[in-house]
N, C-alpha and C positions, 0 to 999 in steps of 0.2 A: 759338488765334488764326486757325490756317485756314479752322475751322471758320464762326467769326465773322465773317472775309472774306467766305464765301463767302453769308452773308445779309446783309450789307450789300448788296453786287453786287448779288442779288434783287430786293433794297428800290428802289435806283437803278435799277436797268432798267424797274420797274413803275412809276415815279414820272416818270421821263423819256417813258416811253412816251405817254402821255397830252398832253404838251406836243409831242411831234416826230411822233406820227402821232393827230392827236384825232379822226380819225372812223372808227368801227367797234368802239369797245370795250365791252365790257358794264359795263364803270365799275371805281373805281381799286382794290375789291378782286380782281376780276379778274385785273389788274395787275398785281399784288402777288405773286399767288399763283402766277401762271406764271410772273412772274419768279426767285421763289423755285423752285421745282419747277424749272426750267431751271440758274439756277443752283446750288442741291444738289446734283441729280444729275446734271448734266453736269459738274461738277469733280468729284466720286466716280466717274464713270464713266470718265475721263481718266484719275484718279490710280492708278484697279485694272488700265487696260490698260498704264499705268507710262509715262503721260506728263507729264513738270516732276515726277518724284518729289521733289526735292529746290529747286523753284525757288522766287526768293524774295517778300514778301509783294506786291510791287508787277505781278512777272507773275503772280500766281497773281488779282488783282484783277481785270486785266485782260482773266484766261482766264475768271473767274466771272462777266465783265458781259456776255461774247460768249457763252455759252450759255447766260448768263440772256436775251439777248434773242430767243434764234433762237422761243423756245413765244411769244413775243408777235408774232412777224412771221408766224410761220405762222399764229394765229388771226386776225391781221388778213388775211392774206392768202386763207385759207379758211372762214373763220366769222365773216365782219364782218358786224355789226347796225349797223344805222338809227340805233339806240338815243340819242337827242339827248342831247349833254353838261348833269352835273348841274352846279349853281353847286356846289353840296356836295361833290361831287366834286373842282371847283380847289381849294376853301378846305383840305379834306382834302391837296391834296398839297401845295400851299403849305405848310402846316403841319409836315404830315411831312419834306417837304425841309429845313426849318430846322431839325428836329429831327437828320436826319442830318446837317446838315453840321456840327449843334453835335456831335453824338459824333463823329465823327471827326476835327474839330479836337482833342476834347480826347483821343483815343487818341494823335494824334500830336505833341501837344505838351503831355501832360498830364504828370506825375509817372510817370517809371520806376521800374517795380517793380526792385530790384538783387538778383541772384542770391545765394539763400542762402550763406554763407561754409562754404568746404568744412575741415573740421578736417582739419590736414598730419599724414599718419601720425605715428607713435609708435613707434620702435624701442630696445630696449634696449642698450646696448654696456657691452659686460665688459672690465675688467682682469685679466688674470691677474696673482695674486701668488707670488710665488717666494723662496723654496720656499713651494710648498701645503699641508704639514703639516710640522710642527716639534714636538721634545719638550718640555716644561715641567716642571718641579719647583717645591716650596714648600714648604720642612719636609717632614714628613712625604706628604705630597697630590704626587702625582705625574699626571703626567697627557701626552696628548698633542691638539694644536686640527690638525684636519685640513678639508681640503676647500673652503681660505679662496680668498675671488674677490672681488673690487669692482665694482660696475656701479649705472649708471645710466641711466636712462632719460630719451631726448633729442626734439626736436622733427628730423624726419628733413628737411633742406636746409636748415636755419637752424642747427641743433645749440642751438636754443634747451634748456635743460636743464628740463625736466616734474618730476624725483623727483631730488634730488640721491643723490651717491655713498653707497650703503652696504655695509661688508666682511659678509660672512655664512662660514658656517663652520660646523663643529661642535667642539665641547670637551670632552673625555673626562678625568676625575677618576679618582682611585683613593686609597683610604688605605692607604697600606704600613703604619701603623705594628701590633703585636702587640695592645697592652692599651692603646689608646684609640680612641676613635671621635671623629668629625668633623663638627661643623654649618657648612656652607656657607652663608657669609650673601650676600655680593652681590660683585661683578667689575666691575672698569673696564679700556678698553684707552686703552693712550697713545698717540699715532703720531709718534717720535724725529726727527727732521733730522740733516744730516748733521754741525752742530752742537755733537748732543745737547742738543738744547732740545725740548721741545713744540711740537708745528705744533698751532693753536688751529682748531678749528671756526671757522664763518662765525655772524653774529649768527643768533637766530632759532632756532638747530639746539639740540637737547638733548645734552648730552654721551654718551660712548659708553658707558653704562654697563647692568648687566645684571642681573639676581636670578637666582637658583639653583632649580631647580622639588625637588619634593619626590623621592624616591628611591624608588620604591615604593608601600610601604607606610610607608614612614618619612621622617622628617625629617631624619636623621643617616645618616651613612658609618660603618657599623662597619669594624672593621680588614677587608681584604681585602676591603671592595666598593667599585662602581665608580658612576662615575653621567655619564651625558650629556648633555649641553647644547645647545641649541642659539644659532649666534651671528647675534645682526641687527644692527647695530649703525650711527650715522653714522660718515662717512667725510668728512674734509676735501677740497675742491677742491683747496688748496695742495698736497696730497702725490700728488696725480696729475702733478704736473707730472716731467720727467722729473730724477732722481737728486737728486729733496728729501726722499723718506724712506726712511731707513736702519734703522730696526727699528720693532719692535711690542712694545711692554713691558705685559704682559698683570699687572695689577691685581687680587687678592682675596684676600677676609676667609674666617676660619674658626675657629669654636670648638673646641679640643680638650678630650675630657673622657674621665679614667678610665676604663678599658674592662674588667671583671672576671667571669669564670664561675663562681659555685659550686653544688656539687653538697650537696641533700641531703634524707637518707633518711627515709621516716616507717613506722612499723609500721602494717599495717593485716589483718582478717582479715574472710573472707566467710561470713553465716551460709547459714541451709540455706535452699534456695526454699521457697514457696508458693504453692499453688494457690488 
């Protein structure tokens, strides 16, 4: 916009010049061009020695019409020609002045551009849960859920809410039992009131529930191993509020099946190499 100021200015000073001093120019491109040339670089050469560094559109117009006009009074004053005024020359600036005063009406009463909308940060905020790890049992499946936290991500000075609440965590399985193994099928968490009722999700949200990944190389938990999980899970609004929720009643299935080792022998004998 400075910039543009500062050839508008130009344009006006070459334009005016012609009407307030009309004898001695070499005609309106002349004009034009000293005006311009006076006013570019005389507001750049202000601005670099850091003067009006910061001022605003209406002096900086001001300061661009005044050194746009000083290269037109010095050639009038030093290098004035005879040169008799063209008709083509008024009609030219007649023209051209209508034409600036139409752009500049409509810069300053035309349609404002509005400042792109700045997106309001984005910060996380965590609940701790207490306790963060608790033991579990179920039949035989013993296990312990550690490292549990709730958090959500919010609109930073509005606390408008971006990602609702989700508990995360991890879930450590094990099969105690001797002579069977164990298919994990799938796990849900409930989140209890102080009640004991259910606090229900908000519409829209998918219940909290979970699938078991595979174990390895296997699908099953044979006796003595282990397997971990990892927990994502939604999280209710309601139980963030303060002493609405009183436990976490952890949910799942599992197939048990016969677990047996037998050993046995077969005769076998090696004959002789060959070359």
């Amino acid at each position: 916009m400075t910039f543009l100021t500062w050839i508008l200015a130009g344009l006006l000073a070459g334009l005016l010049a012609g009407w307030v001093m009309k004898r001695g120019s070499y005609g309106l491109s002349w004009d034009i061009t000293l005006g311009l040339v006076g006013s570019i670089g005389g507001s750049w050469l202000l601005r670099s020695l850091g003067f009006y560094p910061s001022a605003g559109i209406v002096a900086t117009a001001v300061v661009a019409f005044i050194v746009a006009v000083i290269p037109i009074v010095v050639q009038r004053k030093f290098w004035a020609t005879e040169r008799p005024i063209q008709k083509k020359d008024a009609f030219w600036r007649w023209g051209l002045g209508a034409a600036l005063v139409a752009l500049v009406a409509w810069m300053t009463f035309g349609p404002v551009q509005q400042p792109a909308a700045v997106a309001a940060p984005i910060e996380e905020k965590t609940y701790a849960v207490t306790p963060a790890a608790v033991k579990v049992r179920a039949g035989i499946v013993t296990g312990e859920v550690t490292d549990m936290k709730v958090a959500e991500r919010v609109e930073k000075g509005s606390d408008r809410i971006v990602t609702a609440a989700k508990l995360t965590g991890m879930l450590k399985l094990k099969n105690t039992s001797a002579n069977q193994t164990v298919r994990l099928l799938e796990g849900k968490l409930r989140y209890i009131d102080a009640k004991g009722q259910p606090i229900k999700l908000e519409d829209a949200r998918t219940e909290p529930t979970f699938k078991f990944a595979t174990y390895g190389s296997s699908e099953r938990l044979d006796p003595g191993q282990e397997a971990i999980q990892s927990l994502d899970v939604e999280f209710p609004a309601e139980a963030l509020k303060p002493n609405s929720l009183k436990e976490i009643r952890l949910e799942f299935a599992y197939i048990p099946s016969p677990y047996r080792e037998e050993t046995v022998n077969f005769p076998v004998s090696i004959g002789a190499g060959k070359w």
